[in-house]
N, C-alpha and C positions, 0 to 999 in steps of 0.2 A: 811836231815830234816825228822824228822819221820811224818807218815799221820798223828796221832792224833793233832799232830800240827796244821800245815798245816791244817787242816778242821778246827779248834779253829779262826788260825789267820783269814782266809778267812771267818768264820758264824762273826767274831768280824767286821770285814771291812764290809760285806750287813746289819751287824744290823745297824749298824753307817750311811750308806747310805740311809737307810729306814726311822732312824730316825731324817735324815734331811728332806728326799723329805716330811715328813711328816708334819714336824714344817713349811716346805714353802706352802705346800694346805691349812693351820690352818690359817696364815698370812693371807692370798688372801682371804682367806674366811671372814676371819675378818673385812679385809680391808672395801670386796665388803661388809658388814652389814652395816659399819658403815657411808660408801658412801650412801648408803640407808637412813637411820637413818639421815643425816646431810641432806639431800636432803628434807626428809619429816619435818624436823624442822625445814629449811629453808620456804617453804611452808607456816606452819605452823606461822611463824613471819610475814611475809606478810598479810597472812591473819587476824593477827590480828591487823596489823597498818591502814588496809584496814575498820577495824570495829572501830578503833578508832576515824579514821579520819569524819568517819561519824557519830559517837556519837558525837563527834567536833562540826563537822558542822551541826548539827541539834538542838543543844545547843546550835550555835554560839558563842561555845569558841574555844581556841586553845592557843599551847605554843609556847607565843610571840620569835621575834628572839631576838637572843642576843642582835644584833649589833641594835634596833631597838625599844628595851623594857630598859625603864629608871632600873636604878640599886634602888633595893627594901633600901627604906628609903632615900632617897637621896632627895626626893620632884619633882621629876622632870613630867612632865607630869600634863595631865589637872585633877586633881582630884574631884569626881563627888559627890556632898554631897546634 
């Protein structure tokens, strides 16, 4: 096998290597942003069911439970006129 080869095949096999180890640091990185990101919108939702709840309660409304709240038009419940 001639060297021109051979140094062809061998730069084609470390670029090929490179350009995985590369695509797997891009992933992780990704990954770790988007763990980030999911964490802070997580956060993020709490806090505003946290603010909800207290506009709620300082309103004294809230959204009745299902199993608890008559079905809209039915008549059912004491209605206040």
């Amino acid at each position: 096998m001639d060297a021109v080869v051979l140094t062809q095949v061998i730069s084609i096999a470390v670029a090929v290597l490179v350009i995985v180890w590369h695509q797997q640091r891009s992933i992780e990185r990704l990954r770790a942003e988007m763990r980030t990101e999911l964490a802070a919108l997580r956060h993020d939702i709490i806090d505003i069911r946290e603010r909800l709840a207290r506009v709620e309660g300082y309103l004294r409304i809230g959204i009745p439970d299902d199993a608890t709240a008559p079905a809209a038009g039915t008549g059912g419940g004491n209605p206040k006129i």
